[in-house]
C-alpha positions in Angstrom: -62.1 67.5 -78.7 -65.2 66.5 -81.4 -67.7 64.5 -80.1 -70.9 63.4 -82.2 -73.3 66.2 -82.0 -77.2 65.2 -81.1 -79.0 67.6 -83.2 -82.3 69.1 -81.2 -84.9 68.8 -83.7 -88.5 70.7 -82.0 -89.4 73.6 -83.9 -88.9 76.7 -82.0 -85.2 75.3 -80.8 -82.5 77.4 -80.6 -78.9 76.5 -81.7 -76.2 78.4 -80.3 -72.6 78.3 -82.0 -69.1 79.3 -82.2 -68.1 79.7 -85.9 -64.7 79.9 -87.6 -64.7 80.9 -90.5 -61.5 80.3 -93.3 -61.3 76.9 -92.1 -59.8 74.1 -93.4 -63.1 72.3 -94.1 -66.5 72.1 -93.4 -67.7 70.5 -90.0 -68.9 70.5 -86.8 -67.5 70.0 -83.5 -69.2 69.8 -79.6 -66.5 70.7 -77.4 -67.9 70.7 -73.9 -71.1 72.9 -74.0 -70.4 74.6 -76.8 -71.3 73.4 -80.6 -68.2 74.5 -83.0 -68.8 75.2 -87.0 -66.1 75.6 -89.2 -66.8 76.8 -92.7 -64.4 77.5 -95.4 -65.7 80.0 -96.6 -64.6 83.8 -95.8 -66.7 86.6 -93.6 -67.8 89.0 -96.6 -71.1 90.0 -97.0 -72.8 87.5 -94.9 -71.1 84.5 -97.0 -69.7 82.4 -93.9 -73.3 83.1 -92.4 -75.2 81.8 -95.9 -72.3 78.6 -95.3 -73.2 77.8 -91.7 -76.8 77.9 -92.6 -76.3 75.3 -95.3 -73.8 73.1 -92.9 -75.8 72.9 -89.7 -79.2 72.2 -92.0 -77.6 69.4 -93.6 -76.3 67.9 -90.2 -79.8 68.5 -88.8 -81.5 66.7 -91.8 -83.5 69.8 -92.1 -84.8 72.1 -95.2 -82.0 75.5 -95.2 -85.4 77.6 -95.0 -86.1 76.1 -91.6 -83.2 77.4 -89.7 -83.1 81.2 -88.6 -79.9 83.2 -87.8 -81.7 84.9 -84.8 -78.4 86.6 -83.6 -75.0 87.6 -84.2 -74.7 88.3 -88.0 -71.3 90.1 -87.4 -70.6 87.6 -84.7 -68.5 84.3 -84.5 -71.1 83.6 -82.1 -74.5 82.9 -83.4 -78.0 81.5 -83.0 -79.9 79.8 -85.1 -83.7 79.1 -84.5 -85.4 76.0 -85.9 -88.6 77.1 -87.7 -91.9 75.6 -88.3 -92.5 72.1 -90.5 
């Protein structure tokens, strides 16, 4: 398991992962077709949500205000949407 990721960088993209929050430490994983997150921090109050944000955006090279949780806030599986420049 944990192959380099290739981030998809066109506005408009959608990012679909699997999060787990409470983890160890911060990072992500591809296993297979699905793109892993692990955050450390706990799933209160959108916290692990805020965390994931912050991770994949930094991976991605992007601004945090570019990516968009479009679906699953309650969810360990989410999407994020890359917005405009």
């Amino acid at each position: 398991m944990g192959a380099e990721i290739e981030p998809p960088m066109a506005v408009g993209a959608e990012i679909a992962v699997r999060v787990t929050p409470k983890a160890s430490r911060n990072r992500i994983m591809q296993d297979g077709d699905v793109l892993r997150v692990y955050v450390t921090t706990v799933p209160e109050n959108g916290k692990a949500n805020v965390a994931v944000q912050k991770l994949l955006a930094k991976h991605l090279g992007l601004a945090k205000s570019r990516l968009t949780l479009i679906r699953g806030a309650t969810s360990r599986d989410k999407v994020f949407r890359i917005d405009g420049p």
